[in-house]
C-alpha positions as CSV (number, residue, x, y, z in Angstrom):
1,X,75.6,36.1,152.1
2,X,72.8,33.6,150.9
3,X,72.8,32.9,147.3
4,X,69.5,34.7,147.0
5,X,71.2,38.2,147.6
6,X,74.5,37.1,145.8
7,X,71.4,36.6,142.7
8,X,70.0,39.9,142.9
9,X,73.1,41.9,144.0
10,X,74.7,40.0,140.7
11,X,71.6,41.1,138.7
12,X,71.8,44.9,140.3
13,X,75.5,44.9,139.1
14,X,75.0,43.2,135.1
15,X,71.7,45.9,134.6
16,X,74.3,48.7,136.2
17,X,76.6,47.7,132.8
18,X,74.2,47.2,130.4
19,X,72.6,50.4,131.1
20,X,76.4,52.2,131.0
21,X,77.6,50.1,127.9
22,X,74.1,51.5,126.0
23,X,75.1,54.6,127.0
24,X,78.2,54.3,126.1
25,X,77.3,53.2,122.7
26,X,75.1,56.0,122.5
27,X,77.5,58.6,123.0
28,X,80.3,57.6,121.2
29,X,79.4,55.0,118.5
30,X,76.3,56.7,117.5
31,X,76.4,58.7,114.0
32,X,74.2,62.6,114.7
33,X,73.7,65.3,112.6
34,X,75.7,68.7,114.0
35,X,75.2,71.9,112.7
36,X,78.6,73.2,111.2
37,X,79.2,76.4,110.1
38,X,81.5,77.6,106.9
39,X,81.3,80.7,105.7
40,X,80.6,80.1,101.6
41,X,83.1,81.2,99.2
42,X,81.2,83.9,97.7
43,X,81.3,85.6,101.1
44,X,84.8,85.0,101.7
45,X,85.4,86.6,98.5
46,X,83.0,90.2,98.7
47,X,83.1,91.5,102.3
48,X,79.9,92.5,100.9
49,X,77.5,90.0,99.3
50,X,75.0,89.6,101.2
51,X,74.2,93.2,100.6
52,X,74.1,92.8,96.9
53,X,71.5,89.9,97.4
54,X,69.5,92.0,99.4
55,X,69.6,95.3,97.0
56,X,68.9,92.3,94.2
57,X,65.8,91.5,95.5
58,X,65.0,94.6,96.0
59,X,64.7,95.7,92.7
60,X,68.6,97.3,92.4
61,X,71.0,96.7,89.7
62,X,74.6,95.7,91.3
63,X,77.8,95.7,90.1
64,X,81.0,94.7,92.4
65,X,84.5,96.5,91.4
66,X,87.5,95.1,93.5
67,X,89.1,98.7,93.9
68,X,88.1,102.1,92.8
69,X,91.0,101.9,90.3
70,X,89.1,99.2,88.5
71,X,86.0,101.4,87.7
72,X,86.2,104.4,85.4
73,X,84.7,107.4,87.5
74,X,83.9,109.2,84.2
75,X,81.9,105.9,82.9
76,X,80.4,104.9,86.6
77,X,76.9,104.2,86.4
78,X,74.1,107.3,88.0
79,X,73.2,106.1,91.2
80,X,75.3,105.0,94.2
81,X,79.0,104.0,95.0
82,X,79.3,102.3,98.3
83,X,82.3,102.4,99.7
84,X,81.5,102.0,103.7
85,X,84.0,99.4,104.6
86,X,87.2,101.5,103.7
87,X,88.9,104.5,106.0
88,X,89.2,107.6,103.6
89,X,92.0,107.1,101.1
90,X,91.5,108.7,97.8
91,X,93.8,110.6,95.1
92,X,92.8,114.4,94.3
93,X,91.9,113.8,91.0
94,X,89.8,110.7,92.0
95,X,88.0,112.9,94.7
96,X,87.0,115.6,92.2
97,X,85.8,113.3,89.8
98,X,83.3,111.4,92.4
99,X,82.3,115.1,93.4
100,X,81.4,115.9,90.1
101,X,79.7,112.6,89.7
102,X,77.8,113.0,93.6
103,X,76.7,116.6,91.9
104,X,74.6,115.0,89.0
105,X,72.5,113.5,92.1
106,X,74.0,110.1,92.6
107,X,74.8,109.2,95.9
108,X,78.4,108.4,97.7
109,X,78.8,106.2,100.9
110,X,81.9,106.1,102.6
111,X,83.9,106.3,105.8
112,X,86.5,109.1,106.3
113,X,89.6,109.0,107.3
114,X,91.0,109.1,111.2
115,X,91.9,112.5,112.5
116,X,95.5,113.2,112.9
117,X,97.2,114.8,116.2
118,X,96.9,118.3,114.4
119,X,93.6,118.2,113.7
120,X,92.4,117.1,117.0
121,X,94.1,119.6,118.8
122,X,92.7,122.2,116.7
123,X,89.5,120.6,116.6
124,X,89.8,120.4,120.7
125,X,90.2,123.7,121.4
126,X,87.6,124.9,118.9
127,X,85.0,122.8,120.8
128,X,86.4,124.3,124.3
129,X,85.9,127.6,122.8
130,X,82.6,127.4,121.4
131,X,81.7,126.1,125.1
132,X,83.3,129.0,127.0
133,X,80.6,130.8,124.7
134,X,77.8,128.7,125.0
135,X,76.2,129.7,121.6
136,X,76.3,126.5,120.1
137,X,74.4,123.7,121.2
138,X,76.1,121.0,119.4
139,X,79.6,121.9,120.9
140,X,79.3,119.5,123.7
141,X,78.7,116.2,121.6
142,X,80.9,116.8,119.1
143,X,83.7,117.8,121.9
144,X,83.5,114.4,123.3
145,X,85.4,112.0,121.1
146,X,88.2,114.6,121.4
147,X,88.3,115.1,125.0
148,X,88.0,111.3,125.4
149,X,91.5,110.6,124.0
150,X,93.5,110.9,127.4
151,X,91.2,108.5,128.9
152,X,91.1,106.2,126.6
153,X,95.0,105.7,126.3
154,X,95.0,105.3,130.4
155,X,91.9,103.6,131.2
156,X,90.9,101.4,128.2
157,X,92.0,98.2,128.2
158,X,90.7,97.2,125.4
159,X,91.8,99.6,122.9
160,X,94.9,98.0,121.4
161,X,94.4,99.0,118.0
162,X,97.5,100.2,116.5
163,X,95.8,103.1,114.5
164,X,93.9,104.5,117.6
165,X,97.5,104.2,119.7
166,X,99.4,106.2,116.9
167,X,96.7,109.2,116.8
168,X,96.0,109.2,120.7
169,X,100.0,109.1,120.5
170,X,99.9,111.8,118.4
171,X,97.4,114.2,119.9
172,X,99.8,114.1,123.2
173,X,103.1,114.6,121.6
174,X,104.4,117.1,119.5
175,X,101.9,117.6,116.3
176,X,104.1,119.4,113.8
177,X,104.9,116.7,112.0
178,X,101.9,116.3,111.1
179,X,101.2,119.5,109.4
180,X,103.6,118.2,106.7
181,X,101.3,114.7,105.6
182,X,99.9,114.2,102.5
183,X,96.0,114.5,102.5
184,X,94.6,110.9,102.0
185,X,90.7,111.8,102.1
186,X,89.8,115.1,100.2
187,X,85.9,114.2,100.6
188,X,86.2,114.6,103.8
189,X,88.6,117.5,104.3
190,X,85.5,118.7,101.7
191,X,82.6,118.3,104.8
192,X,85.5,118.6,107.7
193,X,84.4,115.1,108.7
194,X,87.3,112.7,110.8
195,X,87.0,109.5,112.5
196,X,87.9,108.9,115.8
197,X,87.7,106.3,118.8
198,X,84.9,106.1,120.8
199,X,85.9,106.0,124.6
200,X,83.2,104.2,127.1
201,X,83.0,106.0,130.1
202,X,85.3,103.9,133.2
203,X,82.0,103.0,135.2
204,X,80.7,101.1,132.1
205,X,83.9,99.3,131.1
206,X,84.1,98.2,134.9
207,X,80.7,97.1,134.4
208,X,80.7,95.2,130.9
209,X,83.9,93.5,132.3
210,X,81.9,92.3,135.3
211,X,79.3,90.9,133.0
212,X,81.6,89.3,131.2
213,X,83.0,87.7,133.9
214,X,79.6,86.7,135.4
215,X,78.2,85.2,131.8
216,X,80.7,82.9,131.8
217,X,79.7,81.1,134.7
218,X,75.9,81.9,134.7
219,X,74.5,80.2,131.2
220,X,71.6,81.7,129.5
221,X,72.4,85.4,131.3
222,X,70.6,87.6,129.4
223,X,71.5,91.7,129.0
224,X,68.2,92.0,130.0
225,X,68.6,90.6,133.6
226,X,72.3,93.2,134.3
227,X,71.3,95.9,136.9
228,X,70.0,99.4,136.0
229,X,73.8,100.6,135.8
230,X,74.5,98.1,133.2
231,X,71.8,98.3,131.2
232,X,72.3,102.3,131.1
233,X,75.9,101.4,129.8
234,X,74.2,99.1,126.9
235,X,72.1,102.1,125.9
236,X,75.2,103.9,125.1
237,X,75.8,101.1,122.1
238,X,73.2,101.9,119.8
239,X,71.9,105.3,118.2
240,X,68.5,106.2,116.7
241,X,68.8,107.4,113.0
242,X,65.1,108.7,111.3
243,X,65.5,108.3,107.4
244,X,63.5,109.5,104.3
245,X,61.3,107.3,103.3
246,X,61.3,104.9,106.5
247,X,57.9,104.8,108.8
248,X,60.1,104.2,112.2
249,X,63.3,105.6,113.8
250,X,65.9,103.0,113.0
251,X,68.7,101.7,115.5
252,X,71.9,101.3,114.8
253,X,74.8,100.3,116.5
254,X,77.3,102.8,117.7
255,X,80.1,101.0,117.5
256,X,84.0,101.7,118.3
257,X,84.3,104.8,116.2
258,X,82.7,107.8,116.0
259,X,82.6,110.8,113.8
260,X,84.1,114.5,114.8
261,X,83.5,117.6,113.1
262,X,86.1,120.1,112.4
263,X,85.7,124.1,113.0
264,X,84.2,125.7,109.9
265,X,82.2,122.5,108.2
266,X,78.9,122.3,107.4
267,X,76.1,121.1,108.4
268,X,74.7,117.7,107.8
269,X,71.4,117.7,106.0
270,X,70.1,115.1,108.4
271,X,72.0,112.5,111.0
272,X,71.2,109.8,113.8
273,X,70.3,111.3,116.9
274,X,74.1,111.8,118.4
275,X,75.2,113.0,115.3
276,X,78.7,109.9,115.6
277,X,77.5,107.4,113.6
278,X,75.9,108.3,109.9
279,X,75.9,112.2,108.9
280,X,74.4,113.0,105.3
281,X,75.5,115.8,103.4
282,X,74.0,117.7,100.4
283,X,76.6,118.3,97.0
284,X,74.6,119.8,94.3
285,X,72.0,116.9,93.5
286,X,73.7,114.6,95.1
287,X,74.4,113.4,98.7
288,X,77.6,112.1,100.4
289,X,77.2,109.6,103.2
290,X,79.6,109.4,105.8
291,X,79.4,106.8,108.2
292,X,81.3,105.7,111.6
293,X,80.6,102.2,111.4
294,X,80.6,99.4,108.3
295,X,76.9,98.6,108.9
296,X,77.0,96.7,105.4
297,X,79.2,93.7,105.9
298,X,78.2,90.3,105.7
299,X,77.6,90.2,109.2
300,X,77.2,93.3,110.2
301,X,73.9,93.7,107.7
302,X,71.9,91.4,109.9
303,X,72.1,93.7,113.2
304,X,69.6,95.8,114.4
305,X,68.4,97.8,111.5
306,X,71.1,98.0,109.2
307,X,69.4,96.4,106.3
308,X,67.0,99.0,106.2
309,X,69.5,101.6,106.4
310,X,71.5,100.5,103.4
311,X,67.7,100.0,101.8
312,X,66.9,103.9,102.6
313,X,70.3,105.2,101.8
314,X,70.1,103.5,98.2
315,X,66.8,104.7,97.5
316,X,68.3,108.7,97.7
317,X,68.4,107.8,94.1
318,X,65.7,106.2,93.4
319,X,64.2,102.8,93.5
320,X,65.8,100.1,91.5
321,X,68.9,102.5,90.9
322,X,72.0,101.3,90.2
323,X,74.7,100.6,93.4
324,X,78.4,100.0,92.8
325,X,80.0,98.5,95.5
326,X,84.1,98.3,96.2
327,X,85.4,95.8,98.1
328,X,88.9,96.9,98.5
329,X,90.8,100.0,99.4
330,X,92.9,101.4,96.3
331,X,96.4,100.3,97.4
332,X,99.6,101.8,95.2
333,X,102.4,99.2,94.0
334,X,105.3,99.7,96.2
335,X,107.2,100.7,93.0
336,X,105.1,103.7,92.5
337,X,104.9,105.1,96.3
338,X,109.1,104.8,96.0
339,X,109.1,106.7,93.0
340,X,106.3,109.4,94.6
341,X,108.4,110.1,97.3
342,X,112.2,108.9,96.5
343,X,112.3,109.5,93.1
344,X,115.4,111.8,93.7
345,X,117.0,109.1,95.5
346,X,116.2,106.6,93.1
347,X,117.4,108.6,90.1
348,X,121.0,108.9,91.8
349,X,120.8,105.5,92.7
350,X,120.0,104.4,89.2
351,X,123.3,106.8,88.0
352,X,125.6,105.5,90.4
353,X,124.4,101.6,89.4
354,X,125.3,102.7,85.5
355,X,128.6,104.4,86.3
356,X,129.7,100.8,88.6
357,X,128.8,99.2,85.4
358,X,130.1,101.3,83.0
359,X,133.8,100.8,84.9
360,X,132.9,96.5,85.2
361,X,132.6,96.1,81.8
362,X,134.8,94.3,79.5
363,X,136.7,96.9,77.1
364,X,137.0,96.9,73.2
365,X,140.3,97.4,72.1
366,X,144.1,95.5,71.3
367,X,144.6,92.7,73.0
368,X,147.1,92.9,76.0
369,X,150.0,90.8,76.1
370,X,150.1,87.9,78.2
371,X,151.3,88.6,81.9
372,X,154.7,86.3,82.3
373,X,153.9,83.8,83.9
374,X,154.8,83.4,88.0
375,X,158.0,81.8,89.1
376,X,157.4,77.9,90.7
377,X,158.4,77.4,94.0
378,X,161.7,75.7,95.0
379,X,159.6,72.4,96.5
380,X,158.5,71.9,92.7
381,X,161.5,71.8,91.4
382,X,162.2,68.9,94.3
383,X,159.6,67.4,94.0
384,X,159.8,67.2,90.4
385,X,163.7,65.8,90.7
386,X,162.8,63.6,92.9
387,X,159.9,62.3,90.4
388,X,162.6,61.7,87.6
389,X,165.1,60.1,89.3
390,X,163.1,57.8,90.8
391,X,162.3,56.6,87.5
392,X,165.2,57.1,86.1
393,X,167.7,54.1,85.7
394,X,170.1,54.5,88.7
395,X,168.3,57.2,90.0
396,X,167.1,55.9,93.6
397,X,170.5,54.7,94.2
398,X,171.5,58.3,93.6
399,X,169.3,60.0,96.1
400,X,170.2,57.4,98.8
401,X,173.6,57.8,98.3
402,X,173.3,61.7,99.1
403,X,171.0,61.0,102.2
404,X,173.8,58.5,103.3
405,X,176.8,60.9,103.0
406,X,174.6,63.8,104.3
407,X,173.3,61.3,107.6
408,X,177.9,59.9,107.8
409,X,179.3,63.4,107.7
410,X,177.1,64.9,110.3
411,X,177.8,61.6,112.5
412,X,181.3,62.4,111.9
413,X,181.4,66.0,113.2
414,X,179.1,65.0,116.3
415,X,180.5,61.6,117.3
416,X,183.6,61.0,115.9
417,X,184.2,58.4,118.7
418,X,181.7,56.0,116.8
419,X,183.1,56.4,113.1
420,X,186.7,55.2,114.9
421,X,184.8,51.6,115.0
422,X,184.7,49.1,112.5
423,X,182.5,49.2,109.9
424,X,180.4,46.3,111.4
425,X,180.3,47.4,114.9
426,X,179.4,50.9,113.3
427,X,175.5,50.2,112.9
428,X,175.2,48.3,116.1
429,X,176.0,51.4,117.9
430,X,174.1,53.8,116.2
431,X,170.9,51.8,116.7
432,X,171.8,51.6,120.2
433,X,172.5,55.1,120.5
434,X,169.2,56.1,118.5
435,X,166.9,52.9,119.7
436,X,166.3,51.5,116.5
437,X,166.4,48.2,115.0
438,X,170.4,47.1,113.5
439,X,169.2,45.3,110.8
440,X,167.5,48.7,109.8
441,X,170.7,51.0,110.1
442,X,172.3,48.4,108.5
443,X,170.1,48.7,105.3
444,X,170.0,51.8,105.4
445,X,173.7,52.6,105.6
446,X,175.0,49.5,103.2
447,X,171.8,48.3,101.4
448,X,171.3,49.1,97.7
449,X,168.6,51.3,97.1
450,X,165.2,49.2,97.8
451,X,162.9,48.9,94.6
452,X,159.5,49.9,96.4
453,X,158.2,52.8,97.9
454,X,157.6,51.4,101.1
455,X,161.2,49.6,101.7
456,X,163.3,53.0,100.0
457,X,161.2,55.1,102.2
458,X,162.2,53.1,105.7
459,X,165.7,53.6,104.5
460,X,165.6,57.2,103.8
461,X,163.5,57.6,107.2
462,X,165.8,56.0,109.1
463,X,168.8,57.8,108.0
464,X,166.9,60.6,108.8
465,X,166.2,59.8,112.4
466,X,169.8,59.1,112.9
467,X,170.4,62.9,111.6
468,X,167.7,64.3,113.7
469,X,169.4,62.4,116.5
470,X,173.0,64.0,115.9
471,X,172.1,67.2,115.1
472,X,170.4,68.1,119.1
């Protein structure tokens, strides 16, 4: 290779890391603006806020109660009390006083509760009988969400909500125990309005799980482009609702739930075209609102036509009326629910905790003599001799003198042989006979009593090895 080409092919390779190190630089070093979102505080706070701007600007006056404890029903404000985010869970006495309040002409919002196994069984086999009949035309629709349930607990994948697998539970098993629960939703039990799971067909969840599949590898994929089949399936998820006051039919989303109607209600003054998803109702002046759906949360609002639904259902009242809005379900303190429904068990409970006490407590009265005091054990009374003579004048020489005759008489009785020798040769052999040092058994049999711990304590240990020897 010629240095021309080694030139060029040198330049071809420098240009080739410029260009990536600009790049590089680019792509990494480089400060850019990115949109990031966070949800603002207020939002966070009131599930429904950006409804209250909206009625704002439109002329309402809002107020925002965190529960419907918090408001006095007998002071609330003429207009309307939305409530559309909470399942049906109100008191008796609460419920009569909003129905008095809905009969001035204001105007309730609110979702009901979900239908217990009972009630869809009865509910059931009112709709099958009203078909066998074929008088009444709205039989079929609103038999639907109750002959859905056994296909929705074995073919729906995604219905894992724990409510809709206790009522679907319910509705198969045994539905006595039901008959004995405390009503949660009078309103509703007023209109014979439940809520109940919506169950997509088993063609149209294939299909949507097939489009899910295919979107995430096709970018840009719009509904739009599915197949007829699919697109038939995403007509099922919105409803048509036409409205006082507004100039067009407005769509709304159908969403999971949908409502039923039990035998003997009445009829809605006017509802969305399936008559699932928003049912109005007349009381006196007023009108109750009961909806399948929360079409008025901060997110929710800016779907389809939901603004203009919440716009329309507001102005039942009258323009620039005034809206309450609850955020919260009313939730007891766990002290008061025990007391509601243990309050029996509680009160013996309570008895039996005073009666313990009464027997714990300290009594008034004479004081008792003392108890005589226990008799000390034999090793304190050594112990405690052995403590006193050893500071005692005289006293160590004492207890190694016992030791010593104890250790000569036993070595008497079991080797007599050895006290026949002299008295020198006598250590000698014991230390032989016991493998210890002479010098030691020496001490220990003729020494004076040592004055420290340490040497009295090798003398009285070695006259006790000599006894331990003897005695086997």
């Amino acid at each position: 290779m010629n240095n021309k080409t080694k030139g060029v092919v040198a330049l071809v390779v420098g240009a080739a890391l410029a260009a990536g190190a600009v790049l590089w630089w680019h792509a990494v070093m480089e400060l850019r603006w990115a949109p990031v979102w966070r949800e603002p505080e207020a939002m966070k706070k009131n599930n429904m806020h950006v409804a209250s701007l909206l009625l704002r600007q439109r002329g309402h006056a809002v107020s925002v109660a965190g529960t419907l404890g918090e408001t006095a029903i007998g002071n609330l404000p003429d207009g309307t009390l939305l409530m559309a985010d909470q399942f049906g869970s109100l008191s008796q006495d609460k419920a009569d006083q909003l129905l008095a309040w809905i009969r001035r002409g204001n105007t309730l919002i609110v979702q009901p509760r979900w239908i217990n196994g009972m009630e869809l069984k009865t509910q059931a086999d009112a709709a099958g009988d009203d078909g066998d009949d074929g008088d009444d035309e709205e039989a079929a629709p609103e038999a639907e969400p109750a002959s859905a349930a056994p296909a929705a607990s074995a073919d729906d994948d995604d219905s894992s909500d724990d409510d809709s697998n206790d009522e679907r539970a319910g509705s198969s098993g045994n539905s006595a125990p039901f008959a004995s629960m405390i009503e949660s939703d009078p309103i509703a039990v007023r209109f014979g309005v439940r809520q109940f799971y919506r169950t997509p067909s088993a063609a149209c969840r294939a299909k949507r799980k097939e489009r899910a599949a295919l979107t995430k590898h096709v970018k840009g994929m719009q509904p739009t482009s599915c197949p007829a089949p699919i697109a038939e399936c995403d007509a099922q998820d919105f409803t048509h609702l036409v409205a006082p006051g507004t100039a067009h039919a407005l769509e709304l989303e159908t969403g999971t739930y949908a409502l039923v109607t039990m035998p003997g209600a009445p009829a809605p003054l006017w509802h969305d075209i399936e008559n699932t998803s928003v049912r109005v109702y007349g009381e006196g002046k007023g009108r109750v609102v009961m909806l399948a759906t929360d079409y008025f949360g901060n997110h929710a609002l800016q779907s389809k036509d939901h603004a203009e639904l919440l716009l329309a259902l507001t102005a039942l009242r009258g323009a620039g009326s005034h809206v309450t809005i609850v955020k919260y379900l009313d939730m007891q303190p766990w002290w008061q629910l025990l007391w509601d429904r243990f309050y029996m068990l509680m009160l013996g409970a309570v008895l039996l905790l005073a009666l313990a006490l009464w027997a714990a407590v300290r009594r008034f009265g004479p004081l008792l003599p003392e108890p005589a005091a226990a008799r000390r054990s034999l090793m304190e009374h050594i112990d405690a001799s052995g403590a006193w003579l050893w500071k005692a004048d005289g006293g160590r020489q004492v207890l190694l003198d016992a030791a010593r005759a104890e250790t000569l008489a036993l070595v008497r009785r079991r080797a007599p042989a050895l006290m026949r020798l002299p008295e020198a040769e006598l250590p000698a052999a014991l230390a032989a006979a016991c493998r210890l040092s002479s010098a030691n058994v020496h001490d220990a049999l003729y020494g004076a009593a040592a004055s420290t711990p340490q040497q009295f304590t090798r003398q009285i240990r070695t006259l006790q090895t000599l006894r331990n020897h003897h005695e086997r």
